[in-house]
Structures are given as C-alpha cells and as structure tokens.
N, C-alpha and C positions, 0 to 999 in steps of 0.2 A: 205768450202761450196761446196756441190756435184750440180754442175748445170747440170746432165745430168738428164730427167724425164724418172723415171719408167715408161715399156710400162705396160698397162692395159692387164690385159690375158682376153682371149675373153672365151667361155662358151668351143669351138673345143678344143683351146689350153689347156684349164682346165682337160678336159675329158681325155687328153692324159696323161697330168704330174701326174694325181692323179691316175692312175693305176701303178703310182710308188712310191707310199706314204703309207705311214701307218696310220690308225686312218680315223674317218671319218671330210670330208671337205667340205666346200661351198664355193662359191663362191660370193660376195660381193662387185658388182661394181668394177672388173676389178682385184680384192685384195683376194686371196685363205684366209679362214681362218679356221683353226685346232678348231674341235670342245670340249668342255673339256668333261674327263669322265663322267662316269653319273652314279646315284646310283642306287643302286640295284630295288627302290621303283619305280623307273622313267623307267626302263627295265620289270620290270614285268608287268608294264601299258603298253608300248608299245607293249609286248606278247597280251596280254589279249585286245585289243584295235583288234588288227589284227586276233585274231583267232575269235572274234564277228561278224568282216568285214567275215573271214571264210565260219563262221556257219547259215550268214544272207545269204550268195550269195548261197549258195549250197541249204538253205531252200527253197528260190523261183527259183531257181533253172536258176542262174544269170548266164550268160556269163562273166563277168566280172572276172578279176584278182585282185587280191592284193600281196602285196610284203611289208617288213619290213627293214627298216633300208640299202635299198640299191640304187634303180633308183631314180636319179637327176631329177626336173623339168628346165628347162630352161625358167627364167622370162623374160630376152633378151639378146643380145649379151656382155652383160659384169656380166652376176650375174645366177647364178644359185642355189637353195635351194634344199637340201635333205631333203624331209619327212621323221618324222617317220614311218610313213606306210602310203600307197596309195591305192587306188584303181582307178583301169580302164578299159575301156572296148573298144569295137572296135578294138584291136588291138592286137592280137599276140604274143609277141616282143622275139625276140632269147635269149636263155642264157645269151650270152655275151653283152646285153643293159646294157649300161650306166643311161637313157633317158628314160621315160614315153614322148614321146609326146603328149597324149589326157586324162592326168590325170582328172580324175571327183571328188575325195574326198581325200584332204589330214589332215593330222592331225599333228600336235606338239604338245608334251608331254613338258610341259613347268619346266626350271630348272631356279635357281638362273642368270645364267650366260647368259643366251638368253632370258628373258622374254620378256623385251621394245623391242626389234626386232622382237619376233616370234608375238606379237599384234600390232605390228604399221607394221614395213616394211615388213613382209611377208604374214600379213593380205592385203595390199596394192598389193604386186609383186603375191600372188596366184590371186587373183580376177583381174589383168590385164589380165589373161590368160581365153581366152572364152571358152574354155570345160570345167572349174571346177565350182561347182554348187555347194560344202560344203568343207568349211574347221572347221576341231573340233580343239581345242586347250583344251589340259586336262591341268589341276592344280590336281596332284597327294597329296598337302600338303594338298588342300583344297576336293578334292575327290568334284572338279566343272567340266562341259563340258561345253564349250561356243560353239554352234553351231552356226557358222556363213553362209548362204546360200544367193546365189543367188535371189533376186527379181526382179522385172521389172524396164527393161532398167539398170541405175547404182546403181540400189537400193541394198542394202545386209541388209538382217535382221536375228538379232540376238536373240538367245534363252540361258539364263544360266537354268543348269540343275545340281540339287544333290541329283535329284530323277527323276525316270520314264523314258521314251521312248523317242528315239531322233529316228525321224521319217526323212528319207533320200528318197523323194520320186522318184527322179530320181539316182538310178538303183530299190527301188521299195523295200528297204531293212529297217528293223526296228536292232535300238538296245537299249539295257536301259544302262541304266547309272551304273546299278548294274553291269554289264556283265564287266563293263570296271575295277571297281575297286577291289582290292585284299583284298578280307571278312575280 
C-alpha cells in the first residue's frame, strides 16, 4: 500500500508541464487529464462555431478576440478547462498565452466522453468565473445549442436552440444556429 499522497498540481504547475505534452489537457481538481480524440463531426463544429464568433465580431465591428482549441481558463487554483473556442475582450494577450483571463463566451462541443462534465462541472466552474456572460454547449449528434447566460445576481438562464438566432448581447454579436452546423 503506497501511503505517500499525490501532491495536487496547481493551475502555474499545470501551465508549465503541458507545454511538454502532447494532445490537448485539462486540468481537473489538481489531476491533468488527456483529452480523447475527437471526430471529424465534432472538429468541423468547433471550425464553424469560431469562424461565426469571426464573422459576428468583425460585423459590428467588435474589439474582441477569439481563439479555437488553445487558451486555458483558470476556474481556481487546482482546475483549469480548455474551451473549444473562446472569446474575449479587453485584453491583448501575447502569442505565447496560455490563459484568457477575462474570457466572456466559451463554448464545448460536446462528445460521448465529456458530456456529464462539460453540463454539470464546467457549466458550474465557467459561471464561478465573473467575466463570462455565455457559455454555448453544442450537441453536434443532435445539431442542439444550449445557450446558457448570465442573469441577475446567480441566476443563469437557459435557451435550447435547433433553429434561429442565439442573440449574445454583451459583446453585442448575433449567431444562428445554421451558421454553426455542417449543411
């Protein structure tokens, strides 16, 4: 019997080991875990997801950034999640970020293998975080958007969507639900 306790890695220590890994990783209460491939169906949503984010910020002509499949959120010092694609604003950040700090809209494309986590614990760990104001969660089998946003005080209300407009009012950006799925 091994009685020595694993230390927890913290979000810093995380950031550091996984620019020497391969594959993409999260972080999960102190525990790194290897995310599994993903299909082809679930890669062309997350394309088409981000270049709507793209083609909505440039329309009104947003400050905001977005990014796919790379910068970590930090929920707190032991867990960190990677979106599929983000967007943020206010912020700059170098090449070489790891880290959105002021992330405002993320989204997971939902697989067999992450579903009960990307709707229970990451629904929970994004909305601890006070800049985020929408998180979308696509079901590519079911070609569904659950727009989850921010209401008042701890309220977050919820919209399923398999047609029409998901209206993102703070950065002030529309998308449809067509935009997202592969005709």
């Amino acid at each position: 019997m091994n009685n020595t306790a694993e230390k927890l890695m913290t979000v810093d220590e995380f950031l550091v080991w996984g620019e020497m890994q391969e594959g993409k990783w999260e972080l999960h209460d102190g525990v790194p875990v290897c995310m599994s491939p993903e299909r082809i169906v679930y890669a062309r949503v997350k394309y088409r997801v981000t270049r709507a984010f793209e083609d909505a910020l440039a329309k009104v002509g947003s400050p905001c950034h977005f990014a796919v499949d790379g910068p970590g959120v930090r929920i707190h010092e032991h867990k960190s999640f990677q979106p599929d694609s983000i967007v943020f604003c206010d912020e700059n950040l170098p090449d070489g970020a790891m880290e959105v700090q002021k992330p405002l809209i993320v989204v997971e494309v939902l697989s067999p293998s992450t579903a009960s986590y990307d709707l229970r614990d990451k629904l929970q760990g994004y909305f601890s975080r006070p800049t985020i104001e929408h998180y979308l969660i696509i079901d590519a089998d079911k070609k569904l958007v659950m727009h989850h946003r921010r209401g008042q005080g701890d309220e977050i209300i919820t919209r399923l969507l398999t047609k029409g407009v998901v209206r993102l009012e703070t950065p002030g950006i529309e998308l449809t639900v067509e935009d997202v799925f592969v005709p």
